[in-house]
N, C-alpha and C positions, 0 to 999 in steps of 0.2 A: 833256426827254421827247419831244418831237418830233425824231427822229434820221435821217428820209430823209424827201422829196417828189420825184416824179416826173410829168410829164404828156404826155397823149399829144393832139398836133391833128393829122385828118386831113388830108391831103393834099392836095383840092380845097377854094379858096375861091370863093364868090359871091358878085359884089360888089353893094350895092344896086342897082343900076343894073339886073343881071344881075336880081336880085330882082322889080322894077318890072314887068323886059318878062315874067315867066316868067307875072308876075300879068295882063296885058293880052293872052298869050296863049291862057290858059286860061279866061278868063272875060270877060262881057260888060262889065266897071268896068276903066277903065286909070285905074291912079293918075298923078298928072303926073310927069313924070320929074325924080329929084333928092330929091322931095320923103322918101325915107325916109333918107336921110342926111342932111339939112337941116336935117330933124326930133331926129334922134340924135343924129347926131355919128357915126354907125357907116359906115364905107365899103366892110368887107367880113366874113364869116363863113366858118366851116369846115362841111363835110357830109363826113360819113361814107358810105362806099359803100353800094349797097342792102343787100349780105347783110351787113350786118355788125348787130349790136346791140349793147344800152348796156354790155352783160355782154362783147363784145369791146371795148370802147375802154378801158374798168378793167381789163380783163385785159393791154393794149399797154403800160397803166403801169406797174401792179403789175409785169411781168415788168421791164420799165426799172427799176424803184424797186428789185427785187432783185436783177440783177445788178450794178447799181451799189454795191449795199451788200456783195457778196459775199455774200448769205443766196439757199436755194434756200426753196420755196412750204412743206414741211415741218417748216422750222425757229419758224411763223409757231405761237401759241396764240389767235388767234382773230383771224375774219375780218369786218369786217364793211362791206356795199355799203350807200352812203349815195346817196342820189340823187333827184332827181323824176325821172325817166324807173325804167323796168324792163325786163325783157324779158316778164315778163306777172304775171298777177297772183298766179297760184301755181303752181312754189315760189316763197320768197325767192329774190329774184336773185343773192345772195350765194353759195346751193347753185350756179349752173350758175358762178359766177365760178369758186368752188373747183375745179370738176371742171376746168374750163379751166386750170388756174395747175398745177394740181397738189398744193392745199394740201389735210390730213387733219385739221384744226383743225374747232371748233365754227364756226357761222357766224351771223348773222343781217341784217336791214336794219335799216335807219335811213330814213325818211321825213320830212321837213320842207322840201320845195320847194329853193328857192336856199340856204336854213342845213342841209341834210342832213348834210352834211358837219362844217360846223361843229358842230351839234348831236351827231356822231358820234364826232369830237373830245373831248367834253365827257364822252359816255358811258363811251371806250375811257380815258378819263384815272382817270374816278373808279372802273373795275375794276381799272388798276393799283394804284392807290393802295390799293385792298382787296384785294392783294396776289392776286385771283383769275386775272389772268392777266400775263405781263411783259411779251410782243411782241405789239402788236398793230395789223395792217394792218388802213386806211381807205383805200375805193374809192367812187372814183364814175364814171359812166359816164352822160354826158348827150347823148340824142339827139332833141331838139325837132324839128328836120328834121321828123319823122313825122310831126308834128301840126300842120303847118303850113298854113294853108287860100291854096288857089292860085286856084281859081275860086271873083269873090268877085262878090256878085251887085249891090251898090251902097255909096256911101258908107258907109252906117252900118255895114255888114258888115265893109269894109274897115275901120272905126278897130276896133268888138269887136274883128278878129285883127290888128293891129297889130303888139302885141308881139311877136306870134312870129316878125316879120322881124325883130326885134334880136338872136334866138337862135343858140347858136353850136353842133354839136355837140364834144364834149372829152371826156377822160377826165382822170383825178389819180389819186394814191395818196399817203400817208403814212401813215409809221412811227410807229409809240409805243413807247419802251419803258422801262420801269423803270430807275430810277437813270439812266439818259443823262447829265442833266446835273440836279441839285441845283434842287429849285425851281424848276423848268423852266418848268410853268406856273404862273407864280403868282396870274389874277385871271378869274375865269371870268362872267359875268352875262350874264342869257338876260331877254326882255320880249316880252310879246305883244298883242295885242287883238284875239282870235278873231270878233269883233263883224262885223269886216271880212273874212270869208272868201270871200265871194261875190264880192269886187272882181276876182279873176279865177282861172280855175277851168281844167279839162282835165277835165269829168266822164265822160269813156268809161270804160269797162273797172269800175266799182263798181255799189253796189248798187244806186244812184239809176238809171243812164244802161247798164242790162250793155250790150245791143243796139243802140242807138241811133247809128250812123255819123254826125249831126250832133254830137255831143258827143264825135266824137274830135278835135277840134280845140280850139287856144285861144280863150279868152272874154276877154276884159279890159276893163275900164275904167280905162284909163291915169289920167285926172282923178282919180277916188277914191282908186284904189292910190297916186298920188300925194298925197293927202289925209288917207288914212290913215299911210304914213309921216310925217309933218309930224306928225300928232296924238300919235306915240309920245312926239316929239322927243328933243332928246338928250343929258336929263337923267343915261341910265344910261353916255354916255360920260364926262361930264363927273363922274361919281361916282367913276369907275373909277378916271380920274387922280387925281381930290384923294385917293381913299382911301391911293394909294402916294405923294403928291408927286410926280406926274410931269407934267412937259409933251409936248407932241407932239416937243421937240427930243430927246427921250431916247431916241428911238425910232430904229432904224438904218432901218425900213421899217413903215408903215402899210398893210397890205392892206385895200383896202373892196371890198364888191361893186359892180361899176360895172356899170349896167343902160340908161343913155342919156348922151351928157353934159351935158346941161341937171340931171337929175336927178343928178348928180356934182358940178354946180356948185353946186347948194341943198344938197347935202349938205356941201361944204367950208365955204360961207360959215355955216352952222349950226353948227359943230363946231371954226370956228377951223384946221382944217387946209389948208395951201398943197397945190399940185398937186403940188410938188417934192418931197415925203414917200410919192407914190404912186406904183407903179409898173404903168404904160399899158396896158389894156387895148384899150379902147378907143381910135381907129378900128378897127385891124388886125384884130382879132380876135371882136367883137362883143361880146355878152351870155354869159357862162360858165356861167350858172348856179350849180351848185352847185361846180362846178371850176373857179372863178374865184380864191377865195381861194388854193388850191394853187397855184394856174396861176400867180400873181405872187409866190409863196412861191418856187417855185421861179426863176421869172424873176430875182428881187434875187439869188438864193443864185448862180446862174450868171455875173452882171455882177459878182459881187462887191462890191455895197450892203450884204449882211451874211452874216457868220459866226458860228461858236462864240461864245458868251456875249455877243452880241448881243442887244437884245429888240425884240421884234416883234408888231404889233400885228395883231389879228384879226378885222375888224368886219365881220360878215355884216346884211344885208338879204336879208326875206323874203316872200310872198304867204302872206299866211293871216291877219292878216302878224303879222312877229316881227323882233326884232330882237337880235342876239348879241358881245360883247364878249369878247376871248380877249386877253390879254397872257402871252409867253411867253419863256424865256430859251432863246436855239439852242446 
């Protein structure tokens, strides 16, 4: 059922280092130099130009993801943009994708942080299956750049916006479409604990924060967000496999969202999975967001880690938070 993936990274990177002084020169706090790859593991990130938005980086893919399948943006029965980022808050972002692509299909968004996508996945799967549409594009378009705080006014300010130096801007796209392949997806499980929503936030642009230019930036409590992952734990991967007999060796490629790699490393040593089943994100590239999962879908599919009737695993991590299990056959 998943029959294309496509992604698009801008063409400037900055590297932490590049990150550090941008922060020491805009504001009165210099972080020590080093310390935000020391921290991570991340050594560099993509930014998107200024004119561009999140509606053009999903539109770089989606057009890659089409002409590579031989389909033009007409051929498509529903479109829909997954993503934390937008280009604002109304319309759906997916309206100006379409008019960009050239698609005449219905449209709509998908919302859920770094599982946008996934979650979009989930949704575009269970319309085909209710035979309501056959082809149907997933976009996302993630540009954190924006909301990233540069003049920072002292330590504590600096750890709240932290994460947003792990942030990558990206686009992705993937295909769905009926009958592809028999059983395509075969295991789907979605876990949340909205309890923890506060652990880190982007309140500008809603009803809470409309005006407030403090709250266009990120908020995070790295410790909790980390806390609250642990307290999901990873009982609904561990379900997954026993339900089908399967081990991690069954698997041609594990996709996980990778967000720091300390935080990669408790997630391996939790779940049993070696590095060697995953395909690297991180240093190079940073934090993906929600185009992360694509972004190493398509990565294995290019290196040729896997193919046709292959399966491949799906495991998104989320703020809000949530947590997402997809196994699927390519």
């Amino acid at each position: 059922m998943i029959a294309a993936v496509a992604v698009h990274l801008p063409e400037e990177s900055l590297t932490s280092r590049e990150v550090e002084q941008r922060i020491a020169d805009s504001g009165p706090y210099r972080p020590r130099p080093g310390l935000i790859e020391a921290v991570t593991g991340i050594a560099a990130r993509r930014v998107a130009p200024d004119d561009w938005q999140a509606s053009d980086l999903a539109a770089a893919a989606a057009r890659k993801l089409l002409a590579n399948a031989g389909l033009d943006a007409r051929d498509l029965d529903l479109l829909i943009f997954a993503s934390a980022s937008q280009d604002m808050v109304e319309p759906a972002t997916a309206h100006i994708l379409a008019s960009k692509i050239g698609a005449r299909c219905p449209v709509f968004d998908v919302k859920n942080a770094c599982n946008s996508v996934l979650n979009a996945i989930q949704v575009a799967e269970a319309l085909i299956a209710g035979r309501q549409y056959r082809r149907v594009l997933v976009c996302t378009g993630e540009l954190p750049s924006r909301a990233i705080r540069w003049s920072v006014r002292d330590r504590s300010q600096f750890a709240e916006s932290f994460p947003g130096y792990t942030l990558s801007d990206s686009g992705a796209a993937v295909l769905l479409e009926a009958g592809a392949v028999p059983d395509g997806i075969f295991h789907r499980a979605f876990t949340a604990d909205s309890s923890a929503w506060e652990v880190g936030t982007l309140p500008g642009g809603g009803t809470a924060y409309p005006r407030d230019p403090e709250a266009t930036y990120f908020r995070m409590d790295g410790a909790r967000l980390h806390a609250a992952f642990e307290a999901l734990g990873p009982e609904l991967i561990h379900q997954a496999l026993a339900e089908h007999g399967l081990t991690w060796a069954d698997f041609a490629v594990v996709a996980v969202h990778q967000v720091t790699v300390p935080l990669l490393d408790a997630f391996l040593s939790r779940t049993g999975l070696t590095a060697g089943s995953l395909v690297p994100v991180l240093p190079e590239h940073g934090n993906l967001a929600s185009a992360s999962l694509p972004f190493q879908l398509a990565q294995a599919l290019e290196q040729g880690r896997c193919g046709p009737g292959d399966r491949v695993a799906l495991i998104g991590l989320a703020g809000g938070v949530s947590l997402g299990v997809v196994f699927a056959h390519l």
